[in-house]
C-alpha positions as CSV (number, residue, x, y, z in Angstrom):
1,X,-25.7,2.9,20.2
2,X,-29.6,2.6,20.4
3,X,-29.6,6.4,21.4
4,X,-28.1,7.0,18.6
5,X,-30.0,5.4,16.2
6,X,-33.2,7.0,17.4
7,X,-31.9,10.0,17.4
8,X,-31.8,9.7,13.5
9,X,-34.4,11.5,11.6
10,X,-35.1,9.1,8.9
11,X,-37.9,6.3,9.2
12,X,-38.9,3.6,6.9
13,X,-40.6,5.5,3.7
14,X,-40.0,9.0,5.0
15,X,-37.1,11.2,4.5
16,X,-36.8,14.3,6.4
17,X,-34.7,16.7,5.2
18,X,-34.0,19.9,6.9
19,X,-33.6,23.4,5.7
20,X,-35.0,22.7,2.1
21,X,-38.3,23.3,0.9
22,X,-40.9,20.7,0.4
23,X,-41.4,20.7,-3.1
24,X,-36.6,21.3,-3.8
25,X,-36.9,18.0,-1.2
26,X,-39.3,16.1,-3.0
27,X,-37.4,17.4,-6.2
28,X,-34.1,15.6,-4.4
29,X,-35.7,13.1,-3.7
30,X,-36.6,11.8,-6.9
31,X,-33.5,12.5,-8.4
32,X,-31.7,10.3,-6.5
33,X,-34.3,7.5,-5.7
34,X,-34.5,7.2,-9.3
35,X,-31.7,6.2,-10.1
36,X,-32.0,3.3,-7.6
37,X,-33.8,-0.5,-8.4
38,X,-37.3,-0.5,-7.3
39,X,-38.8,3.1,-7.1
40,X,-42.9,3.0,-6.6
41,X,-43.5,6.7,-6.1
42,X,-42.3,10.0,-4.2
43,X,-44.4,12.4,-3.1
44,X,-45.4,15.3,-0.5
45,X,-47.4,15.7,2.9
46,X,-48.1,19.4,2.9
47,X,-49.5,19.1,6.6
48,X,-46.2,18.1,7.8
49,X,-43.7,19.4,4.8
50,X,-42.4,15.7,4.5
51,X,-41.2,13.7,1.4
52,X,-42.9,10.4,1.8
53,X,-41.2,7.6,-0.6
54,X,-42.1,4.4,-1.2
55,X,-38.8,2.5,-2.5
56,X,-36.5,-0.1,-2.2
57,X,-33.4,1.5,-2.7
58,X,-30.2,-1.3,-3.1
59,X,-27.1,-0.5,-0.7
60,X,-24.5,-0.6,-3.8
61,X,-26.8,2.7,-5.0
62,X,-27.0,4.5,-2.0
63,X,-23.2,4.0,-1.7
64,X,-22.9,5.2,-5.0
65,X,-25.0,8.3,-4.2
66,X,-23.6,9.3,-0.7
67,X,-21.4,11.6,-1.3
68,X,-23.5,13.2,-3.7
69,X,-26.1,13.7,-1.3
70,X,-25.1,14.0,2.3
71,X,-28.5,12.6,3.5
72,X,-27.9,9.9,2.1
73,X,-24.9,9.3,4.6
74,X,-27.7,9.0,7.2
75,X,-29.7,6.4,5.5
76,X,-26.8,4.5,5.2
77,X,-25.7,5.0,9.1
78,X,-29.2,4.2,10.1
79,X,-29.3,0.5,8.2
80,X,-25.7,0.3,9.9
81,X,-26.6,0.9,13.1
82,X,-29.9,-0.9,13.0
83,X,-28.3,-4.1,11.9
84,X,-25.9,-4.2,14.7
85,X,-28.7,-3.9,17.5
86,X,-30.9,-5.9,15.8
87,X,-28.1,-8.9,15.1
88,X,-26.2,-8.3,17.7
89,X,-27.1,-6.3,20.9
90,X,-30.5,-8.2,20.5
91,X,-30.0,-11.5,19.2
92,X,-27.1,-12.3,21.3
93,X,-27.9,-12.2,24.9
94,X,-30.9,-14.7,23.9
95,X,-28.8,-17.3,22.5
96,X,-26.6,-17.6,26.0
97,X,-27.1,-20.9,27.6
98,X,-27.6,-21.0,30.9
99,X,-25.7,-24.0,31.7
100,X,-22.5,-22.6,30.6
101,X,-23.1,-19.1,30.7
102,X,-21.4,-18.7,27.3
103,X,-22.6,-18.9,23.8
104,X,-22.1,-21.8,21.7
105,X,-21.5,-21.5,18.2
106,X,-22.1,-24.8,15.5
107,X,-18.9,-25.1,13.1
108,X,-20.0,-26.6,9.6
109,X,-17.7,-29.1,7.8
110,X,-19.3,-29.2,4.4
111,X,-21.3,-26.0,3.7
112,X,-18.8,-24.0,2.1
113,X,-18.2,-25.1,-1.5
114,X,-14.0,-24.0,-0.9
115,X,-13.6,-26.2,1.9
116,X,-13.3,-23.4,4.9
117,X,-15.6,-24.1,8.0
118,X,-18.6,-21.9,8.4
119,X,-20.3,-20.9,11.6
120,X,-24.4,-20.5,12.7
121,X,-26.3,-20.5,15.3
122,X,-24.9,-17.4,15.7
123,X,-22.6,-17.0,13.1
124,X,-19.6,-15.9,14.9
125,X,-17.2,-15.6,11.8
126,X,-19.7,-12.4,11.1
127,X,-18.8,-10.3,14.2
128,X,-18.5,-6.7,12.5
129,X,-14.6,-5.5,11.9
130,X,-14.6,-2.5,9.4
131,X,-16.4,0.1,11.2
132,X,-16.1,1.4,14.5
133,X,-19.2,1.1,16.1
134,X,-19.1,-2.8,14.7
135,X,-16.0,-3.2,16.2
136,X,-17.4,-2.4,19.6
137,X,-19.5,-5.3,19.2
138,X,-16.1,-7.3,19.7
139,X,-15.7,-5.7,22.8
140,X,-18.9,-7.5,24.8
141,X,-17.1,-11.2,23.8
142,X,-14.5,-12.0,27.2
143,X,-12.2,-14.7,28.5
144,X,-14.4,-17.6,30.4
145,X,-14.6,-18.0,34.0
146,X,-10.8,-19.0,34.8
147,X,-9.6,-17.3,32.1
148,X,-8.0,-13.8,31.6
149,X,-7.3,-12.4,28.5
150,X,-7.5,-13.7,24.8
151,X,-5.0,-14.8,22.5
152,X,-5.0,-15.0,18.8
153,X,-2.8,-16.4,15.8
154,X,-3.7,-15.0,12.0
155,X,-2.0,-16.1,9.0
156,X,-1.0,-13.1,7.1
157,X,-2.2,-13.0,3.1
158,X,-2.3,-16.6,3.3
159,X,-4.6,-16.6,-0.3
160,X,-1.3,-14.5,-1.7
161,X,1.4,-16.8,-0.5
162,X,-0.6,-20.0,-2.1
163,X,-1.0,-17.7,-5.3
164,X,2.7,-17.2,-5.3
165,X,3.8,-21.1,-4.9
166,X,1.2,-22.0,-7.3
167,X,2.3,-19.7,-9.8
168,X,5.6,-19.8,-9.4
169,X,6.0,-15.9,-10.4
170,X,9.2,-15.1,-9.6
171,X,8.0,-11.9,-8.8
172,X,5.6,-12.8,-6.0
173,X,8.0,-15.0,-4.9
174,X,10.4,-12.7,-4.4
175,X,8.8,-9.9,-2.7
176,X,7.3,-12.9,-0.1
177,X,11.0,-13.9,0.5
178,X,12.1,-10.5,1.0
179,X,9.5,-9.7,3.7
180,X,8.3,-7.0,1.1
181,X,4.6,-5.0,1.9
182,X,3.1,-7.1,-0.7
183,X,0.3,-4.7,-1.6
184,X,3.1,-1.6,-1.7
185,X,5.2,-4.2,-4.0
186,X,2.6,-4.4,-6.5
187,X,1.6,-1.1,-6.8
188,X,5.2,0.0,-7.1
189,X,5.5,-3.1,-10.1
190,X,2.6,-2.0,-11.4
191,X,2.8,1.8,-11.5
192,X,6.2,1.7,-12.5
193,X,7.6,3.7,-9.4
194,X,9.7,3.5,-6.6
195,X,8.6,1.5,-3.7
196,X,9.2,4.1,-1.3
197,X,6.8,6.6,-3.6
198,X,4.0,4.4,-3.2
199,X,1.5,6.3,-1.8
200,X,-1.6,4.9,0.4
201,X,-4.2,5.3,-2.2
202,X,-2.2,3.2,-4.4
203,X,-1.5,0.9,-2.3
204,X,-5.0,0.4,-1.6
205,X,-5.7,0.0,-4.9
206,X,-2.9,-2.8,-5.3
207,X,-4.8,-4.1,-2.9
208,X,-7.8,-4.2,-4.1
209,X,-6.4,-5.9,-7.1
210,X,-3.9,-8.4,-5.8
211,X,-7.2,-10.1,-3.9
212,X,-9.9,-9.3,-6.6
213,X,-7.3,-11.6,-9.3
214,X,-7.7,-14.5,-6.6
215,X,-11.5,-14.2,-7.1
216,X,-11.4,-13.7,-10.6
217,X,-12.7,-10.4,-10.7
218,X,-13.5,-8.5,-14.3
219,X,-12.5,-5.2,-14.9
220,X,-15.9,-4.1,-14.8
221,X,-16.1,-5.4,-11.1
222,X,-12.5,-3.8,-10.3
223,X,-13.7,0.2,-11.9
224,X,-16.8,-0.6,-9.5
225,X,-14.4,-1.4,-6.0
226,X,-12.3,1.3,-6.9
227,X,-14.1,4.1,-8.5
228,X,-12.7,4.4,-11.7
229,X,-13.5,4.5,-15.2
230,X,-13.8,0.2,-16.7
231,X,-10.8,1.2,-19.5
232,X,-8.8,2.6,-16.5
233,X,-9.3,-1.1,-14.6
234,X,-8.4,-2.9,-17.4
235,X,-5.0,-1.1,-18.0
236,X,-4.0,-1.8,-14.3
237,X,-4.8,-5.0,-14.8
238,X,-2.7,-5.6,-18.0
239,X,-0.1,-3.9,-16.6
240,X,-0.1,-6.3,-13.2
241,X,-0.7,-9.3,-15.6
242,X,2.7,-8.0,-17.7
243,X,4.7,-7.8,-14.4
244,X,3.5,-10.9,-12.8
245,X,3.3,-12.7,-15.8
246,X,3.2,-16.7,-14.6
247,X,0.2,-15.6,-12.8
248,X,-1.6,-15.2,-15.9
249,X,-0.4,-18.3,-17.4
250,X,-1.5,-20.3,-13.9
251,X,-4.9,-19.2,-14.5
252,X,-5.0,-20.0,-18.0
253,X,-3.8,-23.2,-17.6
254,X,-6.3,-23.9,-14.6
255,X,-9.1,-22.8,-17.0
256,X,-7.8,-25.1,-19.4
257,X,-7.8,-27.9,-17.5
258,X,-10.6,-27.5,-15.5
259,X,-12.7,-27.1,-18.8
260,X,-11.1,-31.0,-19.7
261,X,-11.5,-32.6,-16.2
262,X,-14.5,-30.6,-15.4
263,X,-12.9,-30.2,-11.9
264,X,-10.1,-28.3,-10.0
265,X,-7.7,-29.4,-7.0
266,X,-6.3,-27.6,-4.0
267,X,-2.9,-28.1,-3.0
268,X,-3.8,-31.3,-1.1
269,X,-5.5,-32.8,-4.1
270,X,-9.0,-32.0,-2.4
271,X,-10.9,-31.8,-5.8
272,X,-14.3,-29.5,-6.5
273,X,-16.1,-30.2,-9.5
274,X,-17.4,-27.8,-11.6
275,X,-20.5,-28.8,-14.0
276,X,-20.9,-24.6,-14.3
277,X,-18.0,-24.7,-16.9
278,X,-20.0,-26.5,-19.7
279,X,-23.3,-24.2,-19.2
280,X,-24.4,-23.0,-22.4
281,X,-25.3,-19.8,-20.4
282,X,-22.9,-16.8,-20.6
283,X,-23.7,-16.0,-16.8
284,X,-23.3,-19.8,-15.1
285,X,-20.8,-20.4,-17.4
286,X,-18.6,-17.3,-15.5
287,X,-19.2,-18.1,-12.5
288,X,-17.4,-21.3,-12.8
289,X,-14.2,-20.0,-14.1
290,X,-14.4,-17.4,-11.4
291,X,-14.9,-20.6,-9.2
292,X,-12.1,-22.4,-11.3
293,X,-9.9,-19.8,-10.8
294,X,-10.2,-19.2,-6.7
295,X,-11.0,-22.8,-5.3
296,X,-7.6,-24.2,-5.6
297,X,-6.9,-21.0,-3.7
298,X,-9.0,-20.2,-1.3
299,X,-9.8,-24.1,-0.8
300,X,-5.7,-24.5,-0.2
301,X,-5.9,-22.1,2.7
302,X,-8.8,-24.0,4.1
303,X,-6.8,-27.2,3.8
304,X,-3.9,-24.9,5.7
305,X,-6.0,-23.9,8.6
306,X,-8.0,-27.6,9.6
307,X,-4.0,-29.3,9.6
308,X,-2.8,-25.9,11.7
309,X,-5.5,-26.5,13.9
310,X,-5.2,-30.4,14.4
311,X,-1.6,-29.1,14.8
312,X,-2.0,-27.0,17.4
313,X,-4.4,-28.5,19.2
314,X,-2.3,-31.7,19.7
315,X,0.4,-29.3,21.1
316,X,-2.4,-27.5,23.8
317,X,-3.5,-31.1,24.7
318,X,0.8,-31.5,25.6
319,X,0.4,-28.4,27.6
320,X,-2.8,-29.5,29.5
321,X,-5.1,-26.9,27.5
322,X,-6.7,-28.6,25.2
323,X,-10.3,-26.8,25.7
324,X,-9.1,-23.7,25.3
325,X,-8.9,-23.2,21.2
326,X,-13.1,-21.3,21.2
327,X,-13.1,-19.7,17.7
328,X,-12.1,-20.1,14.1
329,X,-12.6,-17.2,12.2
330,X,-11.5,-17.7,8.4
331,X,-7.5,-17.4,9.0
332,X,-7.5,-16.8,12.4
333,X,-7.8,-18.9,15.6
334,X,-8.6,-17.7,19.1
335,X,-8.0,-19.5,22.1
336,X,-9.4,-18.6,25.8
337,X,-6.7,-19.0,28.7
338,X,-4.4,-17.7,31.8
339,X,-2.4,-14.9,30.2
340,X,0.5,-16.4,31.3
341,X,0.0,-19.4,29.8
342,X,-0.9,-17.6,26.8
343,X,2.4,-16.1,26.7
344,X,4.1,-18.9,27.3
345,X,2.7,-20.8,24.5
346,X,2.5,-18.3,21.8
347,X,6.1,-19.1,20.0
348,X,4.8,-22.8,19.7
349,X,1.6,-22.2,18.5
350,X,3.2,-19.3,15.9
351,X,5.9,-22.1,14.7
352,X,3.2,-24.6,14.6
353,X,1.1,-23.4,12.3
354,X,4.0,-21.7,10.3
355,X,5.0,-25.5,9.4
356,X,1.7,-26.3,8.0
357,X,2.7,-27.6,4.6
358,X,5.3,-26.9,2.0
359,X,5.0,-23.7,0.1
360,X,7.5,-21.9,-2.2
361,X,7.4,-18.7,0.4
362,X,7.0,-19.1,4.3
363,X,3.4,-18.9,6.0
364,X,3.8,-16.0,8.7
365,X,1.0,-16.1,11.8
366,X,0.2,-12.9,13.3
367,X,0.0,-13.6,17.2
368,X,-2.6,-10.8,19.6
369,X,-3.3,-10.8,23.2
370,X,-6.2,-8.8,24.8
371,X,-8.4,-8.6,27.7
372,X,-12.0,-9.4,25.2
373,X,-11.8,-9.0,21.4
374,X,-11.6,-5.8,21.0
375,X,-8.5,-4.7,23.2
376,X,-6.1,-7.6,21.3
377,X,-2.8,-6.5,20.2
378,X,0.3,-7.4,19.0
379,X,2.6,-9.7,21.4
């Protein structure tokens, strides 16, 4: 991976672009750095035909601007890749203790305003997942000495199913109950099709909605994840509102009360108050009915995973492995043992954590097995 990333030919300040000009590159360059945040200057070293640019060009615009510009795509790899050897390949053989031979994460209690536990020193609930090369990363984490494979149990939408029982939307209810593709069941409610004609790009764009109402996202901040026009977002979300009706009257009703009490509750009564909602400014005043809106959410799924993992861990302590639960990683836990033993134990620690409270629609756990992190699969 460090091959790689010398091998790119852009440096901090410089772009090098080949086959162009100097003055149609500096030309390019401009453009596009211009419509960034933070532009100083752009300019041109005739003795080596370079556009030198001093800038400070946001992510979310080079994003915006990659496809446009196909250089851009570079810049973009090169931050990638840089962050992963610098974070990863770099940082993490240096924080291996030599007593143990393992790394040692610190798990937070009370960091997290929604309740979940956080992770530093490293943070190990960061370790890359969407790209490839991040991924990979995954793949230098193994079983201890003793141990031979991995073994993981994920709740599945977890955020959705306490959405659905808090709801009570029929709707949501129903598709949980039927064992429905949640994401293909909304796009299918909300484009007024057959579920079978959903196609992927919808259903990524159900998606992208079904977990954007949880956080209380605008329509403004919808167009933006999906790259459409802010009238277009606000249709689809009318029209998911309009099919999933109770789930607008849930958040109303939170807002409502949350703007009386000046606080909100998860499932489990665990309360967080929110002093945001009586700002007289427009902006702090938002964020806490975005907060309103996902702690008694998000903060019931925390609640969910510290009982599934007192749970569980009571029942590895029965079986005589009660060290081996390593890692929590938002709604996933990973444990570190004999794969037989693994296998053996997998059903309990699946209907374990499946019995974690009472909700409208059944919790569902997701259970892996793999020689490190990156190899796990389904079992």
């Amino acid at each position: 991976m460090a091959d790689k990333l010398a091998a790119k030919k852009v440096r901090k300040g410089t772009l090098v672009i080949s086959g162009m000009s100097c003055a149609a590159c500096s030309a390019r360059v401009e453009k596009v750095l211009n419509r960034t945040e933070g532009v100083i200057s752009v300019g041109v070293n005739l003795a080596t035909n370079k556009a030198t640019v001093e800038y400070d060009a946001d992510l979310v615009s080079l994003e915006e601007l990659a496809e446009q510009y196909p250089f851009v795509k570079n810049i973009l790899e090169y931050r990638s890749l840089s962050k992963l050897i610098s974070t990863y390949l770099e940082a993490l053989p240096l924080l291996i203790r030599k007593e143990t031979g393992r790394i040692h994460t610190t798990f937070n209690q009370t960091v997290t305003a929604t309740g979940r536990l956080s992770s530093s020193d490293p943070n190990l609930q960061n370790i890359p997942v969407r790209t490839e090369e991040g991924k990979k990363i995954r793949s230098l984490f193994v079983p201890g000495e003793g141990y031979d494979s991995f073994i993981s149990s994920d709740y599945s939408q977890v955020e959705l199913r306490v959405l659905a029982h808090m709801s009570e939307d029929e709707g949501l209810i129903r598709a949980f109950l039927n064992k429905e593709d949640i994401h293909r069941r909304t796009a299918a409610e909300v484009m007024g099709i057959p579920f079978e004609d959903v196609t992927p790009e919808q259903r990524s764009h159900a998606k992208a909605v079904n977990f954007g109402i949880i956080y209380g996202i605008s329509d403004f901040g919808l167009a933006q994840d999906l790259g459409i026009g802010r009238q277009e977002a606000r249709e689809y979300m009318e029209r998911y509102f309009a099919r999933y009706p109770k789930v607008k009257l849930y958040f109303d009703r939170l807002l409502a009360e949350a703007a009386g009490t000046g606080y909100v509750e998860t499932l489990f009564h665990r309360r967080r108050y929110l002093p945001e909602l009586k700002s007289s400014n427009y902006h702090t005043r938002s964020f806490g009915q975005r907060a309103a809106m996902n702690a008694p959410i998000q903060g019931t799924a925390a609640d969910i995973m510290k009982l599934a993992m007192v749970k569980v861990y009571r029942l590895l302590q029965a079986a005589g492995q009660d060290k081996t639960m390593i890692l929590q990683v938002h709604d996933e836990l990973i444990f570190d043992m004999p794969k037989e033993k693994a296998l053996e134990l997998k059903e309990d620690i699946r209907r374990a954590m499946e019995g974690v409270g009472r909700l409208t629609v059944p919790l569902q756990v997701e259970m892996k097995i793999g020689e490190d992190w990156y190899s796990m699969e389904k079992c």
